[in-house]
C-alpha positions as a Python dict, from the first residue, in 0.01 Angstrom:
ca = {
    (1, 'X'): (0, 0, 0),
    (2, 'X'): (-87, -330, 92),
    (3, 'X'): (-461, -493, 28),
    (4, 'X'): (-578, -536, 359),
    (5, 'X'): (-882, -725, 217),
    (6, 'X'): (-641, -982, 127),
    (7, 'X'): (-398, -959, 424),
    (8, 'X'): (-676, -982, 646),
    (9, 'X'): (-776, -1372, 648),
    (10, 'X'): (-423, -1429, 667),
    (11, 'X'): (-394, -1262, 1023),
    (12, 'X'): (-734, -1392, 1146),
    (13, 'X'): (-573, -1803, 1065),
    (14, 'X'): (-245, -1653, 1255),
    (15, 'X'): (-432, -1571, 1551),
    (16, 'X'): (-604, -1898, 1540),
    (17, 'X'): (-323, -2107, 1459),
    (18, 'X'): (-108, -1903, 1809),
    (19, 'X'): (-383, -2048, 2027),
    (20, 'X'): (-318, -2418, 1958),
    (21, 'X'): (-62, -2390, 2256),
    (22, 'X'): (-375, -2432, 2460),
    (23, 'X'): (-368, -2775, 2366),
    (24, 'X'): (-29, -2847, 2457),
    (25, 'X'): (-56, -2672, 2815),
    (26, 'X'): (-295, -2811, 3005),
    (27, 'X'): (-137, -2674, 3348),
    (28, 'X'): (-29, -2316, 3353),
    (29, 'X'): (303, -2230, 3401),
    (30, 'X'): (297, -1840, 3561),
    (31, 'X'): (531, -1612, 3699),
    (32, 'X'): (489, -1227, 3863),
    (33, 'X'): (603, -987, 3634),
    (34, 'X'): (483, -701, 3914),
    (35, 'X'): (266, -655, 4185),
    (36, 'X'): (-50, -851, 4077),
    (37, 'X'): (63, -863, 3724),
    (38, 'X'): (147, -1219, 3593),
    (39, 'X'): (250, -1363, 3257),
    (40, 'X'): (247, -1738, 3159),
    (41, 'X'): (412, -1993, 2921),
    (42, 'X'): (44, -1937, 2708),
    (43, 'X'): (128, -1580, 2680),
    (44, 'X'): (507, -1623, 2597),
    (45, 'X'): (472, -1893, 2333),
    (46, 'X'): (182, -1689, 2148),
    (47, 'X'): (398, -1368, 2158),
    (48, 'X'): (659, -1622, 1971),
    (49, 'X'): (468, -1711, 1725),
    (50, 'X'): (267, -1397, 1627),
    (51, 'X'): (639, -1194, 1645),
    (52, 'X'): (796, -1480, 1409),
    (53, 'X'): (473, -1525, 1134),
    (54, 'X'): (321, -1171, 1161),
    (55, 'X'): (627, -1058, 926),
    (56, 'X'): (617, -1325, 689),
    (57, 'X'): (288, -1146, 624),
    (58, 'X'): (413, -878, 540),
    (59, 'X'): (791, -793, 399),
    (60, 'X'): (1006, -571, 613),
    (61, 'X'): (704, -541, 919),
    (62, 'X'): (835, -490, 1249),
    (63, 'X'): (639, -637, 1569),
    (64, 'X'): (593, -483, 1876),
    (65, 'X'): (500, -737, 2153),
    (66, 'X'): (385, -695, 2522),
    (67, 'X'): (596, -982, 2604),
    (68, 'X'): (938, -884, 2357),
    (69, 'X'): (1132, -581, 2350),
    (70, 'X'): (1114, -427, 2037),
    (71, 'X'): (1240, -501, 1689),
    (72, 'X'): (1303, -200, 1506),
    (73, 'X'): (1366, -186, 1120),
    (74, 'X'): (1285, 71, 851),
    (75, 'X'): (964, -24, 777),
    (76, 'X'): (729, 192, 795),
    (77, 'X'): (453, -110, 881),
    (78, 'X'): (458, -220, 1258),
    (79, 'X'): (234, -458, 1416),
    (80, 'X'): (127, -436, 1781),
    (81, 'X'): (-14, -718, 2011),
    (82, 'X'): (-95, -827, 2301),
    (83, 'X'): (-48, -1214, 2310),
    (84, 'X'): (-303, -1240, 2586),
    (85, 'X'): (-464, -943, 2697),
    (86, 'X'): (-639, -978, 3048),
    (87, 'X'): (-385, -1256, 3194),
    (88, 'X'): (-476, -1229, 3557),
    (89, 'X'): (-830, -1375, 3389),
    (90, 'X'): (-625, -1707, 3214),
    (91, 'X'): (-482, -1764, 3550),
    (92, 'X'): (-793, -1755, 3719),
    (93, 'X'): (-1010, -1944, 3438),
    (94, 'X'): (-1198, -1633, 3378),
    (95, 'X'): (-1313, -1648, 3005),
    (96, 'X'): (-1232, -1313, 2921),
    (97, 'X'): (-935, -1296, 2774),
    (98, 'X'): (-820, -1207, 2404),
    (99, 'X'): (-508, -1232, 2166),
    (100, 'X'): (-489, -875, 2037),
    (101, 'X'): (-312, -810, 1678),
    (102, 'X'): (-278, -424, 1598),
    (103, 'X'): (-114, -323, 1222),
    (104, 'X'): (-39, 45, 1177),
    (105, 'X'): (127, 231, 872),
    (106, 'X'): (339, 511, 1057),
    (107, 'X'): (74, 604, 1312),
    (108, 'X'): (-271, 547, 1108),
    (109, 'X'): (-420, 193, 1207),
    (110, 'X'): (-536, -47, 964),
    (111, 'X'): (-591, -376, 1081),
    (112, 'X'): (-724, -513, 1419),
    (113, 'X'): (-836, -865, 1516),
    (114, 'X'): (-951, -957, 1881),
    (115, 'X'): (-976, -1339, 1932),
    (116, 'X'): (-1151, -1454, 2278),
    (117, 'X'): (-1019, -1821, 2257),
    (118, 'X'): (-1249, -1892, 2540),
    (119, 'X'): (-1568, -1792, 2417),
    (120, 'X'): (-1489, -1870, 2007),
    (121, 'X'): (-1504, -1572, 1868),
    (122, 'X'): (-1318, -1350, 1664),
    (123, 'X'): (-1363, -932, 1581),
    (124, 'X'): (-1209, -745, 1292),
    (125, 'X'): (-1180, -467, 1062),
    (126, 'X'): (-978, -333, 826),
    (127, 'X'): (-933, 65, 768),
    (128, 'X'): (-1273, 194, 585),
    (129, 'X'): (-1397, -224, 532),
    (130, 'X'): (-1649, -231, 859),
    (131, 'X'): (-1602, -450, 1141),
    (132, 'X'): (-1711, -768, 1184),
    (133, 'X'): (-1740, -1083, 1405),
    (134, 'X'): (-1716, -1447, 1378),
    (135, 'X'): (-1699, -1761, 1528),
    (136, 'X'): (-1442, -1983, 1393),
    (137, 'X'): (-1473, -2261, 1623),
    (138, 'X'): (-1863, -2332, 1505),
    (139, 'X'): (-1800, -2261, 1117),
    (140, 'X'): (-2024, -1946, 1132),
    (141, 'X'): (-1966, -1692, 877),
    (142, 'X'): (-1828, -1323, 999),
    (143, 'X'): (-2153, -1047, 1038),
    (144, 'X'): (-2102, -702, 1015),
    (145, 'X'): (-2151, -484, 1368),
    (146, 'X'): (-2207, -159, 1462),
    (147, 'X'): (-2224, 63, 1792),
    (148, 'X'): (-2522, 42, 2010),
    (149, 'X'): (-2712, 351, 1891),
    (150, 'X'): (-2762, 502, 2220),
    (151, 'X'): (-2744, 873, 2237),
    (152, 'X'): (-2712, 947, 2625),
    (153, 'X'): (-2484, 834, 2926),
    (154, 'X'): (-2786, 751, 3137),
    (155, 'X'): (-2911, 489, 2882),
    (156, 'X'): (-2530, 359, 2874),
    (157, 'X'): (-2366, 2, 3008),
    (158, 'X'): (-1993, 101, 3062),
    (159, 'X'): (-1703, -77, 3096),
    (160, 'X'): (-1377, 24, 3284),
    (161, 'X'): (-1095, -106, 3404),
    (162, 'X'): (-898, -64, 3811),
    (163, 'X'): (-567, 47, 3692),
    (164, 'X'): (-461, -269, 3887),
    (165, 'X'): (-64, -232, 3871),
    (166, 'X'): (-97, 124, 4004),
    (167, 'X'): (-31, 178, 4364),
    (168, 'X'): (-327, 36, 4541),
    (169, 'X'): (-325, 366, 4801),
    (170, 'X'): (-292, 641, 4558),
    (171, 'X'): (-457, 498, 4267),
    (172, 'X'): (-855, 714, 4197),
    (173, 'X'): (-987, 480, 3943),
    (174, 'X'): (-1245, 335, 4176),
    (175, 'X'): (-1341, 698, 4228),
    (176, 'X'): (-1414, 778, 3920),
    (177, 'X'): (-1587, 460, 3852),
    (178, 'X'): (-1823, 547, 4137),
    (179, 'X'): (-1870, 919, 3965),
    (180, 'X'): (-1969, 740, 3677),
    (181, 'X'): (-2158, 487, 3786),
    (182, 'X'): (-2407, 732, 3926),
    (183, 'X'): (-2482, 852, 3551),
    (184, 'X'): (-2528, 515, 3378),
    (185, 'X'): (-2747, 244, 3340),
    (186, 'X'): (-2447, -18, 3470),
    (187, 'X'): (-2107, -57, 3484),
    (188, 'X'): (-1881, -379, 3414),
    (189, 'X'): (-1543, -437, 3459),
    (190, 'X'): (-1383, -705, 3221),
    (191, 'X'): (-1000, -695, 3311),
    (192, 'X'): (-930, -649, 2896),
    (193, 'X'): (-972, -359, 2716),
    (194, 'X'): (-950, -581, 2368),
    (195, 'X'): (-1268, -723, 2508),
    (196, 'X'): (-1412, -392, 2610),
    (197, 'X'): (-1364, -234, 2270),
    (198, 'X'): (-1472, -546, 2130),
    (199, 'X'): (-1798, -599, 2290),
    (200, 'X'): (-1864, -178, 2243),
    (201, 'X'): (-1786, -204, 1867),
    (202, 'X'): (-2030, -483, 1869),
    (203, 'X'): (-2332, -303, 2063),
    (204, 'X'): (-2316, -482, 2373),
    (205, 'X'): (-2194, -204, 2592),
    (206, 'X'): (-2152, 165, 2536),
    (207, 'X'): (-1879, 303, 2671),
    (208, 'X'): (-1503, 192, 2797),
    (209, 'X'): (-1243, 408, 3019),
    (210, 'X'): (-959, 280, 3201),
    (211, 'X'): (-636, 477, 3317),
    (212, 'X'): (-233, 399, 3201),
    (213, 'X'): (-326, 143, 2903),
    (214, 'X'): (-43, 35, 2619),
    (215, 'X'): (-70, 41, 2307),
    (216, 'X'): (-70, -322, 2274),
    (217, 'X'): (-403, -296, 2512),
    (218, 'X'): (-570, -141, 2228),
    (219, 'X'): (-423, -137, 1882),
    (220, 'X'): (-639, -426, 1759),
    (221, 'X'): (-968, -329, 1923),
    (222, 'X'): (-933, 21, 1870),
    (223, 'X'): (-979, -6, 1506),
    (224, 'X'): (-1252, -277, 1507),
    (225, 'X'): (-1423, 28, 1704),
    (226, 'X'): (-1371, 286, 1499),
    (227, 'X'): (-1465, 61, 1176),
    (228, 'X'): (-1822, -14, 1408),
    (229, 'X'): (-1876, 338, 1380),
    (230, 'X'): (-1704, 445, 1780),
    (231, 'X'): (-1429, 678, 1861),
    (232, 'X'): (-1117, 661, 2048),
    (233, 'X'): (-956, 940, 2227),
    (234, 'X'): (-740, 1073, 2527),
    (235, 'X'): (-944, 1139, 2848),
    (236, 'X'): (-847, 1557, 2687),
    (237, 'X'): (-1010, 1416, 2354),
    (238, 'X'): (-671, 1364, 2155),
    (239, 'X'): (-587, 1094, 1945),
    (240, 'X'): (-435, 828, 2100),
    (241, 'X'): (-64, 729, 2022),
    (242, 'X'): (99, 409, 1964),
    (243, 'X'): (409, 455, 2157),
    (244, 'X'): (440, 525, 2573),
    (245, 'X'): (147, 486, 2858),
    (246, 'X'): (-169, 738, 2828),
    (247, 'X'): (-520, 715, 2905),
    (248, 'X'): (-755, 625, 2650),
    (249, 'X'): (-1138, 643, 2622),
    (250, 'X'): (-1391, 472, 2359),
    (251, 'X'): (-1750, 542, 2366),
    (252, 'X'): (-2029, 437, 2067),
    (253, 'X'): (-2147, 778, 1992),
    (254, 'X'): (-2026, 1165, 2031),
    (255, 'X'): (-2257, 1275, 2278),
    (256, 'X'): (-2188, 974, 2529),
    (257, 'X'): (-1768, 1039, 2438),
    (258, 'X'): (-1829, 1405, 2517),
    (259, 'X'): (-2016, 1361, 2843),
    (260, 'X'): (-1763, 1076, 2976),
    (261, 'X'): (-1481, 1358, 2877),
    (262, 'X'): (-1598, 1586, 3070),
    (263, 'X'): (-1678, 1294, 3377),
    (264, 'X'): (-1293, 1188, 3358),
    (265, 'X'): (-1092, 1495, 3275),
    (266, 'X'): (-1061, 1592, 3635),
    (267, 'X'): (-874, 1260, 3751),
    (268, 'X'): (-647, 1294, 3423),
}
């Protein structure tokens, strides 16, 4: 098996080194993908370069990109990213958006790192090394984080997402969010679940749950969670897969996980 220890630093520079484009692309170039759902040259030329240096990382790794169609080859390593996750954000000049790198052997994750080019800073783990974050564009070195310790919903910030490509008339996410909103401290809603687990791994909130996520939504931040110490499930407390759309749910502790279980289950 590879030594993620040593693979690591490599991915972190690749990350860094896909969002010089921003440089180069001072005006936006975007185009609707779907209803409300946009992509732009940013997210395109990132997706190029993470699918063409990714596997130079590592021999015979395949890449699966929001923004490609899938690679396959025998290897048994696959990557999974998100070149920009939370898009609609870029386009707007919200600064919450990340580039999302995911590495899995079969289906057990190893590897994530979240970069918010925006804000300058940078979240990772490797399987059973902690989770960290950084900020590369100040120089400071990486801490370790961990999960806010809360041990109830009502002491919880949580952060969801609308389920925004979903048919606007039919769609009950904003339901639910009310539901739990009334059993929370506070409720955000980010538009990037790489930022959500993110900012949970690192304390700042408690709780994320959003409806009909990829796995390219969460492959990198789900194990920078899980390394801070969280957990990642199905709304019916599964594991989560790596292939398909599902719903997914991280909290910081058990108890909080269970209680929001049993708050979504019904709109499952």
């Amino acid at each position: 098996m590879t030594d993620l220890a040593v693979l690591l630093p490599a991915v972190k520079q690749a990350a860094l080194d896909a969002c010089r484009c921003f440089k180069r692309m001072p005006d936006l170039k975007v185009r609707n993908k779907g209803p409300n759902d946009f992509v732009t040259q940013i997210d395109l030329e990132i997706s190029a370069y993470l699918c063409a240096e990714l596997p130079k990382l590592l021999a015979d790794s395949q890449v699966l990109s929001e923004e490609r169609k899938e690679v396959l080859s025998p290897s048994p390593y696959r990557w999974i990213i998100d070149p920009i996750d939370g898009t609609n954000n870029l386009v707007y000049d919200l600064p919450l958006y990340a580039v999302s790198i995911g590495l899995l052997l079969e289906k057990q994750p190893l590897l994530g790192v979240v970069y918010l080019p925006a804000a300058g800073e940078l979240f990772s783990a490797v399987r059973k090394g902690g989770a960290f974050v950084e900020n590369p564009l100040t120089g400071s070195a990486g801490r370790p984080i961990r999960v806010n310790t809360a041990d109830r919903l009502s002491q919880a910030i949580v952060m969801a997402e609308t389920d925004p490509y979903f048919d606007r008339e039919k769609n009950p996410s904003l339901d639910l969010i009310k539901k739990v909103y009334a059993h929370c401290v506070d409720l955000r809603i980010t538009g990037s679940a790489a930022v959500d687990l993110s900012y949970i791994a690192a304390g700042r909130a408690m709780v994320h749950f959003c409806r009909n996520l990829n796995p390219w939504d969460y492959a990198g931040g789900g194990v920078i969670l899980t390394e801070a110490g969280g957990i990642l499930s199905q709304w019916d407390g599964s594991p989560v897969p790596y292939e398909g759309k599902h719903t997914s749910l991280g909290a910081s502790s058990r108890p909080i996980h269970e209680a929001m279980l049993e708050l979504v289950r019904p709109y499952m």
